[in-house]
PDB file of N, CA, C and O in Angstrom, chain B, residues numbered from 101:
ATOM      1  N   UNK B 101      15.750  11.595  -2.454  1.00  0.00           N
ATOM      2  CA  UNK B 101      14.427  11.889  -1.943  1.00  0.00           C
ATOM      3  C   UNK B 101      14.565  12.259  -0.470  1.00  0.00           C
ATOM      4  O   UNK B 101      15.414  11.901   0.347  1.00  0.00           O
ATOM      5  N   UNK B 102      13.826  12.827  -0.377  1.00  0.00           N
ATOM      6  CA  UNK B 102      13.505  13.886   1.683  1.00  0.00           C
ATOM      7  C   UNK B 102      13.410  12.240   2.413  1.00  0.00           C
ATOM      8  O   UNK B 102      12.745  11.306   1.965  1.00  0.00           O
ATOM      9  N   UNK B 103      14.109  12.231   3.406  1.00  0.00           N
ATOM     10  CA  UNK B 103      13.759  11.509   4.920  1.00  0.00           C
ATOM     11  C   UNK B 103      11.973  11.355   4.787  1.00  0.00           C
ATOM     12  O   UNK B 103      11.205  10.427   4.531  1.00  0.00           O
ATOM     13  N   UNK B 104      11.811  12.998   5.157  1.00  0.00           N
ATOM     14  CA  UNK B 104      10.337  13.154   5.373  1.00  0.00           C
ATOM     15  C   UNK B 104       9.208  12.387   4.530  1.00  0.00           C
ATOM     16  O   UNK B 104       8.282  11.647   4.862  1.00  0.00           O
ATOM     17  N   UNK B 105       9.656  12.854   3.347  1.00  0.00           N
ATOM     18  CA  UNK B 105       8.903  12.562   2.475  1.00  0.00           C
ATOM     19  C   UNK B 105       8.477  10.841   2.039  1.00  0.00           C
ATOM     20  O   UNK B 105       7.407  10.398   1.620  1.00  0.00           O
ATOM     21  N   UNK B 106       9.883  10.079   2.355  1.00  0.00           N
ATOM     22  CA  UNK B 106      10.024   8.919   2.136  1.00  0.00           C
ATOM     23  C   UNK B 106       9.269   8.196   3.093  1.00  0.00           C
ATOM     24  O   UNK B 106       8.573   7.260   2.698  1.00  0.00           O
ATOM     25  N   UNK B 107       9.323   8.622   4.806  1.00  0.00           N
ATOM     26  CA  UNK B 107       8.535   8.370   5.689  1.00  0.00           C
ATOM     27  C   UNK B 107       7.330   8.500   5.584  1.00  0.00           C
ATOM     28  O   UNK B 107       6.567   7.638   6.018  1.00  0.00           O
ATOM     29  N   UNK B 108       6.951   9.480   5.054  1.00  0.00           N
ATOM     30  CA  UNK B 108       4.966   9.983   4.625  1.00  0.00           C
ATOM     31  C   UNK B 108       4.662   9.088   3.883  1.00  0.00           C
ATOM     32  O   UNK B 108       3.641   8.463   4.173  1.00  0.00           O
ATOM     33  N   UNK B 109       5.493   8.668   2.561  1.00  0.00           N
ATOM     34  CA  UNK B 109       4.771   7.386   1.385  1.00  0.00           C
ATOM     35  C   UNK B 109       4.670   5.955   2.303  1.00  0.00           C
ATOM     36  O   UNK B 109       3.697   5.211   2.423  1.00  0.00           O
ATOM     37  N   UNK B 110       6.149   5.826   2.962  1.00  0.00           N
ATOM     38  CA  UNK B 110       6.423   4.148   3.941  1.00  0.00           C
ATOM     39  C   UNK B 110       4.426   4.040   4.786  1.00  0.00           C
ATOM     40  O   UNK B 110       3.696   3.050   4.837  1.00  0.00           O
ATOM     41  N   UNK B 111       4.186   5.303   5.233  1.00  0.00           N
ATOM     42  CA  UNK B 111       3.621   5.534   6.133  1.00  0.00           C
ATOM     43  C   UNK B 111       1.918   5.386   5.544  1.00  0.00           C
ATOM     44  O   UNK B 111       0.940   4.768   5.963  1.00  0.00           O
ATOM     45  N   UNK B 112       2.126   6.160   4.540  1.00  0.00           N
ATOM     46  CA  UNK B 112       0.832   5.835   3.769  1.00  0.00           C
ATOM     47  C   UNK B 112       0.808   4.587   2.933  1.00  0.00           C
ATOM     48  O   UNK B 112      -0.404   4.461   2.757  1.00  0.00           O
ATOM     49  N   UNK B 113       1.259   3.798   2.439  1.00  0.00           N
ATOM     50  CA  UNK B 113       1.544   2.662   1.993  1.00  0.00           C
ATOM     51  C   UNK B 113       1.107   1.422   2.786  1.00  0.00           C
ATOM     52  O   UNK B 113       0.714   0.417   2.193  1.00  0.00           O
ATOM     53  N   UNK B 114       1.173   1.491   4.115  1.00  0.00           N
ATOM     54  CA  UNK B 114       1.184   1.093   5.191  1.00  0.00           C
ATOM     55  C   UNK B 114      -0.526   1.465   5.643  1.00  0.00           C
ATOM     56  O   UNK B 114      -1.352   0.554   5.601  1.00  0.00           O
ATOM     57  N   UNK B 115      -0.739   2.199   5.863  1.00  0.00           N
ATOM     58  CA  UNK B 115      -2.512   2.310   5.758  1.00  0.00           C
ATOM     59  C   UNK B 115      -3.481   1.931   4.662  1.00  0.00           C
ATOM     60  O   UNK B 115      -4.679   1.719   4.850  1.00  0.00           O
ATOM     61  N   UNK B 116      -2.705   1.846   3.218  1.00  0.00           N
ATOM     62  CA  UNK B 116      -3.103   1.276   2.291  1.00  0.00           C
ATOM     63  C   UNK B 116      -3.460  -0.043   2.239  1.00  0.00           C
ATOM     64  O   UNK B 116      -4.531  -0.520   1.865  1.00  0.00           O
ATOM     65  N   UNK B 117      -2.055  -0.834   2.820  1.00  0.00           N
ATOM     66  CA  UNK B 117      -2.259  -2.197   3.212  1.00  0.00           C
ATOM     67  C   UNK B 117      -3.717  -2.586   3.779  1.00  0.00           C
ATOM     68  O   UNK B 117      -4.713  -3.112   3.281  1.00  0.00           O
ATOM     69  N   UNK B 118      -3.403  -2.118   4.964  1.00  0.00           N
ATOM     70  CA  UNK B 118      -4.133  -2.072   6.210  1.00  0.00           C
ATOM     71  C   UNK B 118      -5.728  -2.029   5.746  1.00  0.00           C
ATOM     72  O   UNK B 118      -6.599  -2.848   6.039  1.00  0.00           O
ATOM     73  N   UNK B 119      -5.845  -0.900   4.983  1.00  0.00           N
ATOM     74  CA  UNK B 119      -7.338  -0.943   4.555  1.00  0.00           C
ATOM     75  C   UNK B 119      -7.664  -1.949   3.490  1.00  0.00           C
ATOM     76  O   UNK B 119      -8.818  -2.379   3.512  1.00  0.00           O
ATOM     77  N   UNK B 120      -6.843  -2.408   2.550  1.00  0.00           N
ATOM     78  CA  UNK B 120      -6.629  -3.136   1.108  1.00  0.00           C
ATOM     79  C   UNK B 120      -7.011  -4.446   1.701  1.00  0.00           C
ATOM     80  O   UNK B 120      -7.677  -5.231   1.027  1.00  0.00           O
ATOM     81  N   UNK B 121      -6.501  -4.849   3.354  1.00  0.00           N
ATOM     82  CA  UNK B 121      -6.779  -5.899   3.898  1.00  0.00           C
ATOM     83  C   UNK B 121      -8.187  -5.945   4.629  1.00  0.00           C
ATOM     84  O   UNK B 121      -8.719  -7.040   4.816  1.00  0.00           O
ATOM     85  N   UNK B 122      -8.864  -4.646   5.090  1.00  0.00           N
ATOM     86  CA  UNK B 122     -10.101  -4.929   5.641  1.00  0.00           C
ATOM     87  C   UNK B 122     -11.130  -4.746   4.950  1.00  0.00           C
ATOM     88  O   UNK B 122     -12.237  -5.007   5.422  1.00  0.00           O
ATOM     89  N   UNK B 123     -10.907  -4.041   3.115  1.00  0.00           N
ATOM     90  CA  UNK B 123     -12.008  -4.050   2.353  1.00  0.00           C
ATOM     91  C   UNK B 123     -11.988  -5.622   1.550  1.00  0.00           C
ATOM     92  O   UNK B 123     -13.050  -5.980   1.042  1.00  0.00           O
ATOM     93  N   UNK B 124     -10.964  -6.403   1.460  1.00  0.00           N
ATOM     94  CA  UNK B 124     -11.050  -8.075   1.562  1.00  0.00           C
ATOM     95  C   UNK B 124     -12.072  -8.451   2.123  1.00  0.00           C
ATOM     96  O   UNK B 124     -12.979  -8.933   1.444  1.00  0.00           O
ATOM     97  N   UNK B 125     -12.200  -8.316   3.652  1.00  0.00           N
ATOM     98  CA  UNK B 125     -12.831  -8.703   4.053  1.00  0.00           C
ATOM     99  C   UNK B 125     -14.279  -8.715   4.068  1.00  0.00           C
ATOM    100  O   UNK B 125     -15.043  -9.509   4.616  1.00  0.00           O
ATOM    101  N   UNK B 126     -14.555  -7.514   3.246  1.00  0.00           N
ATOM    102  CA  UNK B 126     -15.863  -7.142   3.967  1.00  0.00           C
ATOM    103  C   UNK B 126     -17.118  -7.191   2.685  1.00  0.00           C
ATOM    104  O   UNK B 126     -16.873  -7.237   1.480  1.00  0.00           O
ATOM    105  N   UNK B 127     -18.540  -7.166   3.341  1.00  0.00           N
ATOM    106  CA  UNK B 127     -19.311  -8.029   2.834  1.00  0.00           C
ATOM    107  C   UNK B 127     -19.797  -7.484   1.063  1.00  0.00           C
ATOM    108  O   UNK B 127     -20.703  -7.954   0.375  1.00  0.00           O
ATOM    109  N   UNK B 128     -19.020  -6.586   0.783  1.00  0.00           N
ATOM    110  CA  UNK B 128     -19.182  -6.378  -1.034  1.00  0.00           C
ATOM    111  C   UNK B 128     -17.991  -7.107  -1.652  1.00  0.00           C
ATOM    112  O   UNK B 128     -18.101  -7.710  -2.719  1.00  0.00           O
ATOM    113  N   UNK B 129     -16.561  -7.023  -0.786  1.00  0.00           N
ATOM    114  CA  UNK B 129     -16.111  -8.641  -0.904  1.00  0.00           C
ATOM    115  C   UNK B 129     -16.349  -9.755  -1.296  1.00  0.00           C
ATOM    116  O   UNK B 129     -15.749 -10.334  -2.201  1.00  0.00           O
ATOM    117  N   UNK B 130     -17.307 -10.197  -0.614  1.00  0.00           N
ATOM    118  CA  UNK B 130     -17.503 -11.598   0.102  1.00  0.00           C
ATOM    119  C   UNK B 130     -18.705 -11.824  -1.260  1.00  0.00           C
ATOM    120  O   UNK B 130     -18.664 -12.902  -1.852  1.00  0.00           O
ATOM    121  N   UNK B 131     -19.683 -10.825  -1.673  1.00  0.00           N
ATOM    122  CA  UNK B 131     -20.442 -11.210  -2.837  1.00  0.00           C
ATOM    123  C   UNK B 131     -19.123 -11.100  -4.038  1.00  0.00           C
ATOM    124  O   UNK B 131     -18.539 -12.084  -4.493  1.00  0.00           O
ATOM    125  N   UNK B 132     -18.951 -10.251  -4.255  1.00  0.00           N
ATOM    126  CA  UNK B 132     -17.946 -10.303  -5.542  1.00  0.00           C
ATOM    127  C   UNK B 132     -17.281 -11.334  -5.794  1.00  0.00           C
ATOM    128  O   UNK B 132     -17.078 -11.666  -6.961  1.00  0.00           O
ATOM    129  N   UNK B 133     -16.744 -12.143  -4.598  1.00  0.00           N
ATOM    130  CA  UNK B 133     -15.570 -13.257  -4.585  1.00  0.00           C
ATOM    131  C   UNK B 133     -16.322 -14.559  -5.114  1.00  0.00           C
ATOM    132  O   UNK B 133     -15.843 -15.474  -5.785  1.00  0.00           O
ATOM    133  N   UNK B 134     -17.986 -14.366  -4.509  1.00  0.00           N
ATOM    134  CA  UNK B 134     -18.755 -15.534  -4.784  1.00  0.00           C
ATOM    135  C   UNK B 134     -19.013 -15.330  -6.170  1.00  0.00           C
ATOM    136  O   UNK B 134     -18.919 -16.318  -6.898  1.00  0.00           O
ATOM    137  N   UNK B 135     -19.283 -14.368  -6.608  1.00  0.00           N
ATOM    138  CA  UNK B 135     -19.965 -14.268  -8.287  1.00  0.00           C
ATOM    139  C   UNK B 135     -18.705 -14.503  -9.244  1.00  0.00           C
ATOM    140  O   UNK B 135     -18.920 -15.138 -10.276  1.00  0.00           O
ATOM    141  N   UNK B 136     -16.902 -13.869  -8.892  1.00  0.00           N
ATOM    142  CA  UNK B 136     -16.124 -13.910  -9.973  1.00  0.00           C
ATOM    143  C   UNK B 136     -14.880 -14.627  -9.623  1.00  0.00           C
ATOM    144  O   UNK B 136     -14.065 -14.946 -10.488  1.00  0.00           O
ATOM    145  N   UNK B 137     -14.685 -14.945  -8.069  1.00  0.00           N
ATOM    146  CA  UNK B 137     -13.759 -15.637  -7.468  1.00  0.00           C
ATOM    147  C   UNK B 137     -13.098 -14.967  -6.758  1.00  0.00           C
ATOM    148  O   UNK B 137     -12.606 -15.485  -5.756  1.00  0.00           O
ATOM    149  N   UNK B 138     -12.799 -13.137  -7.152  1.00  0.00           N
ATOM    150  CA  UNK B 138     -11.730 -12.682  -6.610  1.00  0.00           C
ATOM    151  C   UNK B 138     -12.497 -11.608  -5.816  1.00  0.00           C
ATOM    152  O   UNK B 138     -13.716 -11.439  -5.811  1.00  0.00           O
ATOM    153  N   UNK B 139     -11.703 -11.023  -5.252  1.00  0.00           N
ATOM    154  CA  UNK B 139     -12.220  -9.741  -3.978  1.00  0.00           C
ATOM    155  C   UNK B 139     -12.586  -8.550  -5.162  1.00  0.00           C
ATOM    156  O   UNK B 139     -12.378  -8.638  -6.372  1.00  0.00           O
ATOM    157  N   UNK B 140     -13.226  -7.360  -4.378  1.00  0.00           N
ATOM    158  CA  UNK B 140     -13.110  -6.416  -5.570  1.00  0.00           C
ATOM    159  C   UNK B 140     -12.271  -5.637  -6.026  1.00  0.00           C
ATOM    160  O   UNK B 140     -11.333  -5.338  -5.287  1.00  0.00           O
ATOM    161  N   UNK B 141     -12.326  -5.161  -7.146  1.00  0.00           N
ATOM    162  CA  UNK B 141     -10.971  -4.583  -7.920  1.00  0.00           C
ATOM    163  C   UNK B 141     -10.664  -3.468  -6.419  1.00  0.00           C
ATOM    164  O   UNK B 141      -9.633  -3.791  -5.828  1.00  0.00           O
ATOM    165  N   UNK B 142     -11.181  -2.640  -5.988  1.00  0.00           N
ATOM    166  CA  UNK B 142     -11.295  -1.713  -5.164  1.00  0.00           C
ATOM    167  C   UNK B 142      -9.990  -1.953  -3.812  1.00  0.00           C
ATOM    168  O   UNK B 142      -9.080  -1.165  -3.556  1.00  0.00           O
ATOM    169  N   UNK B 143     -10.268  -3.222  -3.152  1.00  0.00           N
ATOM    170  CA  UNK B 143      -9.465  -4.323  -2.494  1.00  0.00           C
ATOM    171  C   UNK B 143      -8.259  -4.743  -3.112  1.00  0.00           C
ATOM    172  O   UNK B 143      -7.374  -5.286  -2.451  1.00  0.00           O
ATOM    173  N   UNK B 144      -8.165  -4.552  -4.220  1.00  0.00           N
ATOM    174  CA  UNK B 144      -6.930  -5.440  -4.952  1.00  0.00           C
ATOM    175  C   UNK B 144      -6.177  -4.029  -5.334  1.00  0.00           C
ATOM    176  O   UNK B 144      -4.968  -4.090  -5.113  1.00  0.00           O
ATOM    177  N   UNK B 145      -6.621  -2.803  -5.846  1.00  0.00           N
ATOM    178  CA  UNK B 145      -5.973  -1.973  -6.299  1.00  0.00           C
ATOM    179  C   UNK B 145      -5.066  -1.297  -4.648  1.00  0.00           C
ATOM    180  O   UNK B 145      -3.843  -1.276  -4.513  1.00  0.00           O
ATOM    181  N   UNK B 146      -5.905  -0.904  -3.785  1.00  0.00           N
ATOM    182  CA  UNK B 146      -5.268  -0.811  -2.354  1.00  0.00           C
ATOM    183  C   UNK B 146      -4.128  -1.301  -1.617  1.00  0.00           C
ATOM    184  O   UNK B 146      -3.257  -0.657  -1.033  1.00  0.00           O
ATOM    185  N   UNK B 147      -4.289  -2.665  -1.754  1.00  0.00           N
ATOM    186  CA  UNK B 147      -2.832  -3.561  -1.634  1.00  0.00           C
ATOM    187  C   UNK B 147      -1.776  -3.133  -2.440  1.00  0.00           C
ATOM    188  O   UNK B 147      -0.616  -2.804  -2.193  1.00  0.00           O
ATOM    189  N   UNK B 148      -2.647  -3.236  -3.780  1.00  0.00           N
ATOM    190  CA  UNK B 148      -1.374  -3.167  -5.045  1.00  0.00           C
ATOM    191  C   UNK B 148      -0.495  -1.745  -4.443  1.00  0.00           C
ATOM    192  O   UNK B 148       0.704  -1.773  -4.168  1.00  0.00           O
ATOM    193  N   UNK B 149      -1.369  -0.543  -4.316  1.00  0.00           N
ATOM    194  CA  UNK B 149      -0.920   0.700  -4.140  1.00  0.00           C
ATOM    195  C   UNK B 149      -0.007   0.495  -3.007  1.00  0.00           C
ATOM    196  O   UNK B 149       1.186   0.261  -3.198  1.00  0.00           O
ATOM    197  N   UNK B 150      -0.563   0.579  -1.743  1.00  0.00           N
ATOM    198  CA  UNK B 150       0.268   0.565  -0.784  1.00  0.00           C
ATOM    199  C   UNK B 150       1.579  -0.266  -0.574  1.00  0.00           C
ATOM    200  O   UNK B 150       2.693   0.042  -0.151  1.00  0.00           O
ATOM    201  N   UNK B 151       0.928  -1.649  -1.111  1.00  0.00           N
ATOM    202  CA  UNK B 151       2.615  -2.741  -1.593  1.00  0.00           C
ATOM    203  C   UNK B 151       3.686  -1.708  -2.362  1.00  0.00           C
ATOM    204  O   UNK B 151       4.897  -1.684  -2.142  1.00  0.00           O
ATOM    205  N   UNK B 152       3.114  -1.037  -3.114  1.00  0.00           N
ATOM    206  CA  UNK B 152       4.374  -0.161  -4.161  1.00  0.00           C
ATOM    207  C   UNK B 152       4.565   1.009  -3.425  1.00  0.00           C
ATOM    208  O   UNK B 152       5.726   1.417  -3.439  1.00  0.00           O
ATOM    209  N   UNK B 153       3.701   1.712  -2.740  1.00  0.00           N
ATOM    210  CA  UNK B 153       4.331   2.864  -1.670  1.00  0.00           C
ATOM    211  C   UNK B 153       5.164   2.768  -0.978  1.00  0.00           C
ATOM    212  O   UNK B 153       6.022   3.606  -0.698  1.00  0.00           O
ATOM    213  N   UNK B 154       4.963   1.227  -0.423  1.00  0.00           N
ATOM    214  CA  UNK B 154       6.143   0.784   0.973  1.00  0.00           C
ATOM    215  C   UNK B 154       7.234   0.658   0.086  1.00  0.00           C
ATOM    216  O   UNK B 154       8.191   1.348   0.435  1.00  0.00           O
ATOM    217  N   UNK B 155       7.442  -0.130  -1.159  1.00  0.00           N
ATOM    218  CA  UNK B 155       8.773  -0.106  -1.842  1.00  0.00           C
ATOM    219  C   UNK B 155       9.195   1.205  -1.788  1.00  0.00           C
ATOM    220  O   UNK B 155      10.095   1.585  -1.039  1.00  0.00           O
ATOM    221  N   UNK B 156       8.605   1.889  -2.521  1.00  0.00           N
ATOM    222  CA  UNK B 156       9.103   3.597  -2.712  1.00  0.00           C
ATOM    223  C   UNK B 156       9.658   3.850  -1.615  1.00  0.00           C
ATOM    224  O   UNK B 156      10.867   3.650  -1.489  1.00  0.00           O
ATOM    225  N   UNK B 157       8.882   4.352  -0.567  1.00  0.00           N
ATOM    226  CA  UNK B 157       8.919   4.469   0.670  1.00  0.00           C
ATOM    227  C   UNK B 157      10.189   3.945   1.480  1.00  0.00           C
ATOM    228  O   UNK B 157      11.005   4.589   2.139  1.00  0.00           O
ATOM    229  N   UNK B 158      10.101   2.563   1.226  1.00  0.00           N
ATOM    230  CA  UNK B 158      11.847   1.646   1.436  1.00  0.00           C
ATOM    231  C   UNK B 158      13.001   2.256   1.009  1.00  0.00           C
ATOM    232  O   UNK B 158      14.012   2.505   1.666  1.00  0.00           O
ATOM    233  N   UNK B 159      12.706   2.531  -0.431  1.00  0.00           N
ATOM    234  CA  UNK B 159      13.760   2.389  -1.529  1.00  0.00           C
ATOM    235  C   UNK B 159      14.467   4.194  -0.953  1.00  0.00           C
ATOM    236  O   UNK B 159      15.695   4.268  -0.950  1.00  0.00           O
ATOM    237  N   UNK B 160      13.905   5.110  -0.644  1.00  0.00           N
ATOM    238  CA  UNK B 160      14.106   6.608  -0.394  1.00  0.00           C
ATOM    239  C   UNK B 160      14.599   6.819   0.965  1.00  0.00           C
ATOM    240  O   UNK B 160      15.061   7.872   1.405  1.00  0.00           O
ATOM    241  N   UNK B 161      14.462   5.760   1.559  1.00  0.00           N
ATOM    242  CA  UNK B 161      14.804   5.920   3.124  1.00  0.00           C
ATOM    243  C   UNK B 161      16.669   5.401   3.063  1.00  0.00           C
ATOM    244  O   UNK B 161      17.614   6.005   3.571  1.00  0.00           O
ATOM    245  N   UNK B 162      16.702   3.832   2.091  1.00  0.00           N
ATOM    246  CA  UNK B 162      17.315   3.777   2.246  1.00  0.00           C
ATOM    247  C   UNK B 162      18.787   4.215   1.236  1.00  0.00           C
ATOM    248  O   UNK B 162      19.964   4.036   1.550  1.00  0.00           O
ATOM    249  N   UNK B 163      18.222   4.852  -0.083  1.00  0.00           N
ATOM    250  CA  UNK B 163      19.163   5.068  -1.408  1.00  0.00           C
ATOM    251  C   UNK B 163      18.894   6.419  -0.912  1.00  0.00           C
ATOM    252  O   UNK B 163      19.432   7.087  -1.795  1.00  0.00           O
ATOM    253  N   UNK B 164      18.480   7.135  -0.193  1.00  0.00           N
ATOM    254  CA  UNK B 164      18.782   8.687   0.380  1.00  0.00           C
ATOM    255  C   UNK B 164      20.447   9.009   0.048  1.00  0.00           C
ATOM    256  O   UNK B 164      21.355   8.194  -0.115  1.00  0.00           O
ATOM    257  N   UNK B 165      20.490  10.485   0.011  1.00  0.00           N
ATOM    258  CA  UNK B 165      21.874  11.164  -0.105  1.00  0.00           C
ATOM    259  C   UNK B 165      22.562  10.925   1.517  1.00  0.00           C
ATOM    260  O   UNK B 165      21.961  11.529   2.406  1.00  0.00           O
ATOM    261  N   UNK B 166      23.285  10.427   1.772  1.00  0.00           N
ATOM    262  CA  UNK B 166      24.367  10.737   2.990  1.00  0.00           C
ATOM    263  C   UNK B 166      24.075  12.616   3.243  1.00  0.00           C
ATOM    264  O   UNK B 166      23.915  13.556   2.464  1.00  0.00           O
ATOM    265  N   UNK B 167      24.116  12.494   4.577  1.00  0.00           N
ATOM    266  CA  UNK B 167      23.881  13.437   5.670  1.00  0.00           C
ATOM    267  C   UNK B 167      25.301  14.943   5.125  1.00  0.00           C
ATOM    268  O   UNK B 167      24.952  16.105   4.913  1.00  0.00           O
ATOM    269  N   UNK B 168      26.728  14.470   5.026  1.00  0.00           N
ATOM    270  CA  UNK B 168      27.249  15.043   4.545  1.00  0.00           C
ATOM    271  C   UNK B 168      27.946  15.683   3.150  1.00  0.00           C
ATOM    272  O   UNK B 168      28.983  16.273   2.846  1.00  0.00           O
ATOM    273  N   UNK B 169      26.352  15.047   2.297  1.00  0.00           N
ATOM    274  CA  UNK B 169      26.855  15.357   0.820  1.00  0.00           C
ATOM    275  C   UNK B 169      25.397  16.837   0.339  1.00  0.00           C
ATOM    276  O   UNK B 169      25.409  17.379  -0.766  1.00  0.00           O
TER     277      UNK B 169
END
């Protein structure tokens, strides 16, 4: 897989988080969590995504082809 490319998923994966963590927070959250226990699917799928982008993202940066092959 591309440097580039591997950096763009690490990178978006990483904003995924980021948002996956502030739609947790926030107040369609905060009812959902009260009515079923958990945050909304919306919140949970975000994490999920971006958690598996950063792997990808990891995994391409570092199982990349060597520079001279």
């Amino acid at each position: 897989m591309n440097k580039l490319i591997s950096l763009a998923i690490l990178a978006g994966g990483i904003v995924l988080v980021v948002f996956g963590v502030a739609a947790t927070k926030s107040f369609t959250s905060d009812i959902s969590r009260f009515f079923t226990g958990s945050p909304t699917d919306k919140a949970i799928w975000m994490l999920l995504g971006g958690i598996v982008a950063i792997i990808v993202g990891l995994a391409g940066l570092s199982l990349g082809k060597p520079k001279g092959v």
